[in-house]
SEGU-916080 format. One line per 3 residues: number of its first residue (from 1); for each residue x, y, z of N, C-alpha, C. Coordinates in nm, 4 decimals, decimal comma, always signed. Layout:
BEGIN
NUM = X/Y/Z/X/Y/Z/X/Y/Z | ...
//
This chain:
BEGIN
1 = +0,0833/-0,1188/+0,0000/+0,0000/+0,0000/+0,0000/+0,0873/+0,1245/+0,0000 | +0,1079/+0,1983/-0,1348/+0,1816/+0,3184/-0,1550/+0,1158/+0,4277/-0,0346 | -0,0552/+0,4720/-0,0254/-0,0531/+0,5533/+0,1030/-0,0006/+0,4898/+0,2639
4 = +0,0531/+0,4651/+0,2711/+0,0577/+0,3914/+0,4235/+0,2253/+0,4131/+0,4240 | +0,2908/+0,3846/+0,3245/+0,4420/+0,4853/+0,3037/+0,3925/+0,6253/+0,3175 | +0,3189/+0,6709/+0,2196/+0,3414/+0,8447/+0,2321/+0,2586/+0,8696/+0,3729
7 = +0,1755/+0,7747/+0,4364/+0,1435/+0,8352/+0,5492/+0,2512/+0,8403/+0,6879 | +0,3300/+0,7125/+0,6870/+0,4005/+0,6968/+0,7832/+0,5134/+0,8467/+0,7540 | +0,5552/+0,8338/+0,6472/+0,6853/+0,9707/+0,6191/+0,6352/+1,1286/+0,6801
10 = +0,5144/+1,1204/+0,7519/+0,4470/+1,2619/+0,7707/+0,3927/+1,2179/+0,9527 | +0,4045/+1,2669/+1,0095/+0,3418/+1,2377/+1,1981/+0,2097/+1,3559/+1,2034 | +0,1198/+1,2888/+1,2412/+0,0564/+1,3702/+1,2940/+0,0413/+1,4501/+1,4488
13 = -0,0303/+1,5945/+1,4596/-0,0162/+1,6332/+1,5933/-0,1047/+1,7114/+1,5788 | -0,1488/+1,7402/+1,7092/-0,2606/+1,8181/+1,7527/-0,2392/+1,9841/+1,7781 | -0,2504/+2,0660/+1,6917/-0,2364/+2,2141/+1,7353/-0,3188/+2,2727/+1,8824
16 = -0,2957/+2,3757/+1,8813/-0,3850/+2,4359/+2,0385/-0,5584/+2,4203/+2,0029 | -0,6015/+2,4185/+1,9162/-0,7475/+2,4263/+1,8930/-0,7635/+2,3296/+1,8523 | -0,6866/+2,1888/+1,8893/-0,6973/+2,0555/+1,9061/-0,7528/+1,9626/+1,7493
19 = -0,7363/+2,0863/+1,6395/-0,7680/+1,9575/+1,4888/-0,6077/+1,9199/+1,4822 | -0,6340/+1,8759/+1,3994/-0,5034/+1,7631/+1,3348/-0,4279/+1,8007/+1,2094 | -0,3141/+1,7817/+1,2603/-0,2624/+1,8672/+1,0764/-0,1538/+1,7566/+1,0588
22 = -0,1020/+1,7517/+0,9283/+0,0041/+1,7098/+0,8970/+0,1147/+1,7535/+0,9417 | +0,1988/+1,7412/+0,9831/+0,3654/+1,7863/+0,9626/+0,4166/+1,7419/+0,8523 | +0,4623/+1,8495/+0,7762/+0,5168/+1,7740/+0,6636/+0,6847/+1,7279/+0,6525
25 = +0,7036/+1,6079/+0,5764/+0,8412/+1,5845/+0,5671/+0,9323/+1,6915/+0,4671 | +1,0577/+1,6974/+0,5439/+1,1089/+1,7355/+0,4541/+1,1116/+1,7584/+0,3337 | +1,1465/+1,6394/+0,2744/+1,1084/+1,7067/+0,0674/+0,9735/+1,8074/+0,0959
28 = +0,8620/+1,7581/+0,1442/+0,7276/+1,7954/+0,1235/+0,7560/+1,9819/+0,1527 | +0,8174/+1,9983/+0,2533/+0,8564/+2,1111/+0,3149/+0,9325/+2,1939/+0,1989 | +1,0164/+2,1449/+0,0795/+1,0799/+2,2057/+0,0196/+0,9858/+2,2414/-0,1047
31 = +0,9197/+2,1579/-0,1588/+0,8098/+2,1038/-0,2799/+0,7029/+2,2574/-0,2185 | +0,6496/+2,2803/-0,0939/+0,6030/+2,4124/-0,0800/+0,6376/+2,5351/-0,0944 | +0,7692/+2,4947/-0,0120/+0,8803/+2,6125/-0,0717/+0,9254/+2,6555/-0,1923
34 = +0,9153/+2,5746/-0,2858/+0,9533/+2,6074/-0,3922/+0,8339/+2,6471/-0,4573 | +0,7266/+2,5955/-0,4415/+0,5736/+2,6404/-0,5210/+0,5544/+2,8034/-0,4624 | +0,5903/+2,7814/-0,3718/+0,5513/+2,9752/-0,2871/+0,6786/+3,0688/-0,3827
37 = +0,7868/+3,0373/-0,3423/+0,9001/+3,0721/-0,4172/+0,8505/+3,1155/-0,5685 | +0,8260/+3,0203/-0,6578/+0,7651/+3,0071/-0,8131/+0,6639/+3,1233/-0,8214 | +0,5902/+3,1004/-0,7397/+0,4596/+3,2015/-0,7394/+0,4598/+3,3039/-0,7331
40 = +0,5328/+3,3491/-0,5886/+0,6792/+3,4850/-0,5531/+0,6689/+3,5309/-0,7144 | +0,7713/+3,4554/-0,7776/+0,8913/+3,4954/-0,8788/+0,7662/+3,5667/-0,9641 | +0,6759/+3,5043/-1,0102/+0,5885/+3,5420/-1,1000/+0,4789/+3,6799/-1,0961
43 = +0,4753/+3,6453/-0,9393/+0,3702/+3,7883/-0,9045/+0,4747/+3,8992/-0,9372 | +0,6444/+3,9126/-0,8957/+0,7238/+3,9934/-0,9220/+0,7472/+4,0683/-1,0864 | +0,7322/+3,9413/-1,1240/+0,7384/+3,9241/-1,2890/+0,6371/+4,0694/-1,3693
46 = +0,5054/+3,9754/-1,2709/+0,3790/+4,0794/-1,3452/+0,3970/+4,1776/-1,2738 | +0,4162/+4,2348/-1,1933/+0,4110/+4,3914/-1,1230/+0,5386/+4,4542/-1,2032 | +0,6311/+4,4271/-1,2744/+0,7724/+4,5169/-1,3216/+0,7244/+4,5084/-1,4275
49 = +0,6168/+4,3845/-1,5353/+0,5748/+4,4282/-1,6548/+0,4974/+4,5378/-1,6935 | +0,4217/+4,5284/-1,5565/+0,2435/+4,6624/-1,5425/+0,3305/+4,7622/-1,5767 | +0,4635/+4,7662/-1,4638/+0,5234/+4,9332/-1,4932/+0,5064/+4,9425/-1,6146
52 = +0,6481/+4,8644/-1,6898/+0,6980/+4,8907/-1,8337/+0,5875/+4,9068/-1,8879 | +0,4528/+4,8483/-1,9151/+0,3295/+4,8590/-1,9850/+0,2977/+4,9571/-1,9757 | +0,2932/+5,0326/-1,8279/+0,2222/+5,1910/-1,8195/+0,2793/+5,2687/-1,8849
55 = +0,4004/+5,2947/-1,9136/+0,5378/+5,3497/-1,9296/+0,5402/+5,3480/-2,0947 | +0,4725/+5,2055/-2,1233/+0,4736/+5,2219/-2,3448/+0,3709/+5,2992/-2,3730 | +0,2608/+5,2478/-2,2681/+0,1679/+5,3438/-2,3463/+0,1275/+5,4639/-2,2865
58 = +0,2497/+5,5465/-2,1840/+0,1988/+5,6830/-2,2000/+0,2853/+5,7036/-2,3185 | +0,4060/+5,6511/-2,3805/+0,4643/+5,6993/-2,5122/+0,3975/+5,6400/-2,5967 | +0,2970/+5,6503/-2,6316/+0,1795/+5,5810/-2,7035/+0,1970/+5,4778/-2,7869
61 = +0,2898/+5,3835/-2,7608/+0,2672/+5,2252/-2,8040/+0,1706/+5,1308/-2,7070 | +0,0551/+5,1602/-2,7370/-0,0799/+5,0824/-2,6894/-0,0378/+4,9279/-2,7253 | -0,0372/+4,8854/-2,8653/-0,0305/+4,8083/-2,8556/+0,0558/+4,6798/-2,8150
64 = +0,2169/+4,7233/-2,7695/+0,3209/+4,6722/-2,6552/+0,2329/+4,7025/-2,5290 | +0,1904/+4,8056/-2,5094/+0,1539/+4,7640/-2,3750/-0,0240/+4,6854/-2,3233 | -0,0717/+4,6710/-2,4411/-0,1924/+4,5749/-2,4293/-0,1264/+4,4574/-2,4255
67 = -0,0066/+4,4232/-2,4941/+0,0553/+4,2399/-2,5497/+0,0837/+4,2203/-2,3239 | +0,1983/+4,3519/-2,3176/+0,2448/+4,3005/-2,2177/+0,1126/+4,2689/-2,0748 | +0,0158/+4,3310/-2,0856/-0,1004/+4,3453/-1,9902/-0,1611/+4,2144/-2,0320
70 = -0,1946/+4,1428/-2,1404/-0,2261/+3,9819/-2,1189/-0,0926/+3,8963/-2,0812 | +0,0428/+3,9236/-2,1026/+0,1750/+3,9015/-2,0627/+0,0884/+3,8440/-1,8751 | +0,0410/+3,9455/-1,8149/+0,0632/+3,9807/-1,6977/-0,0573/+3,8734/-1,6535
73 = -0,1584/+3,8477/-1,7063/-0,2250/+3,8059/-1,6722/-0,2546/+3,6602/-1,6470 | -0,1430/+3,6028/-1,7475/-0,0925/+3,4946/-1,7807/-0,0398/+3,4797/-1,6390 | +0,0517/+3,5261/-1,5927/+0,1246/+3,5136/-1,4624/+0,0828/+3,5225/-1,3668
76 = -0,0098/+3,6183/-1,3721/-0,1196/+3,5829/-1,2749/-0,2102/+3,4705/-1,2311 | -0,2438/+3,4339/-1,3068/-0,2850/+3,3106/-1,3004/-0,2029/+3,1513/-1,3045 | -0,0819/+3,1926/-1,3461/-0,0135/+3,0885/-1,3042/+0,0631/+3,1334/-1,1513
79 = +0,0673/+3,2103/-1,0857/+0,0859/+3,2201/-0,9749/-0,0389/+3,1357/-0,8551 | -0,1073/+3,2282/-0,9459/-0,2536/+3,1462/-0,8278/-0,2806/+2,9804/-0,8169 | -0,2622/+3,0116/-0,9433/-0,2415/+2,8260/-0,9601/-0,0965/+2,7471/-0,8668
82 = +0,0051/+2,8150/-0,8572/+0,0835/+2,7806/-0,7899/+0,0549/+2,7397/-0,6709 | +0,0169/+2,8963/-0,6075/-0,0544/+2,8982/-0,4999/-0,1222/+2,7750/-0,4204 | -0,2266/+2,7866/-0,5535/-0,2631/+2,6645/-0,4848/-0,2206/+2,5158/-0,4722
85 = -0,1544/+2,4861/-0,5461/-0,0648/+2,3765/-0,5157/+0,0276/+2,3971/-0,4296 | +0,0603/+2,4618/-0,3535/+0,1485/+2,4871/-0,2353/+0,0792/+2,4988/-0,1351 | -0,0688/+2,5481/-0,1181/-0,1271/+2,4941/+0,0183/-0,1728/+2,3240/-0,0322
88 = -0,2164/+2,2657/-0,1449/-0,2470/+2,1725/-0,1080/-0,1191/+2,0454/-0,0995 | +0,0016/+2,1277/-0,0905/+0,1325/+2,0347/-0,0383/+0,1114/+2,0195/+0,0940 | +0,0634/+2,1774/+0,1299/+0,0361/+2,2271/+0,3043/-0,0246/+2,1243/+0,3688
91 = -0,1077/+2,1182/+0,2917/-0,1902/+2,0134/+0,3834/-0,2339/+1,8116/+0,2915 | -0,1316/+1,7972/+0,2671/-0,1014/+1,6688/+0,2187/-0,1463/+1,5925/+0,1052 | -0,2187/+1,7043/+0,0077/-0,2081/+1,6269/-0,1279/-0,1999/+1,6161/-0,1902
94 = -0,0520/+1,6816/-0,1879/+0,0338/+1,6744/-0,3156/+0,1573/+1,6197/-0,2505 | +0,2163/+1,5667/-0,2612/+0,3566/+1,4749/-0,1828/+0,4720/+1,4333/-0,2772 | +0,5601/+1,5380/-0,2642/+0,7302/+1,4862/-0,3136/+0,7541/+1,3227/-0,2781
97 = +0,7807/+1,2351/-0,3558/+0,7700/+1,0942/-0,3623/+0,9381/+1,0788/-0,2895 | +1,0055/+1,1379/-0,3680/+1,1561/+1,1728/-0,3193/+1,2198/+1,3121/-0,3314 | +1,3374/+1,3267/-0,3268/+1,3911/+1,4336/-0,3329/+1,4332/+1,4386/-0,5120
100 = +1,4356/+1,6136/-0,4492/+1,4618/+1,6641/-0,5942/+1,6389/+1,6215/-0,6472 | +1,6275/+1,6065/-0,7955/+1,7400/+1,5746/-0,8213/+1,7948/+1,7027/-0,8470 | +1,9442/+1,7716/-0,7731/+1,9906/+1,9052/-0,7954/+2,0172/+1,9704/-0,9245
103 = +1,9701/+2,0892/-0,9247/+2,0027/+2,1439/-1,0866/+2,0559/+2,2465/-1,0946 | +2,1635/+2,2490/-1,2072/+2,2807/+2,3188/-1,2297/+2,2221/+2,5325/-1,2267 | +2,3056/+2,5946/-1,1837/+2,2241/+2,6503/-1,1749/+2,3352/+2,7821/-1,3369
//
């Protein structure tokens, strides 16, 4: 039974208002981190494009700064989407099987 591995790799415990949460393992801990991180990077992404966008089209290239404003939106939504795969690492269902293999940077 593959859940009964991913359950044992995680302990459960009781917070002060006594529900039950996961603790997550390590990898699991990083696999969030990195989805929050990703998400980070992207919300950053779209807020320095909005500038440049505001910025073309007060020099009136509308249409660079309409491309870059669906640019933004794109990222937006892949942030959120991130998002949410990083709380549902939070709370256990999504699970790093193993560790990441390191990449060159």
């Amino acid at each position: 039974m593959r859940s009964m591995g991913i359950l044992k790799s995680m302990e459960l415990r009781s917070n002060v208002d006594g529900d039950r949460r996961m603790t997550l393992s390590k990898p699991n801990q990083e696999l969030r981190r990195d989805l929050q991180g990703l998400a980070s990077d992207l919300k950053w992404s779209a807020v320095e494009l909005i500038c440049i966008a505001a910025r073309l089209s007060q020099y009136g290239n509308e249409a660079d700064a309409q491309a870059l404003l669906r640019m933004c939106r794109v990222f937006q939504d892949g942030e959120q989407r991130l998002t949410g795969y990083a709380e549902e690492a939070h709370l256990g269902l999504i699970v790093r099987a193993k560790s990441p293999v390191a990449v060159p940077e």
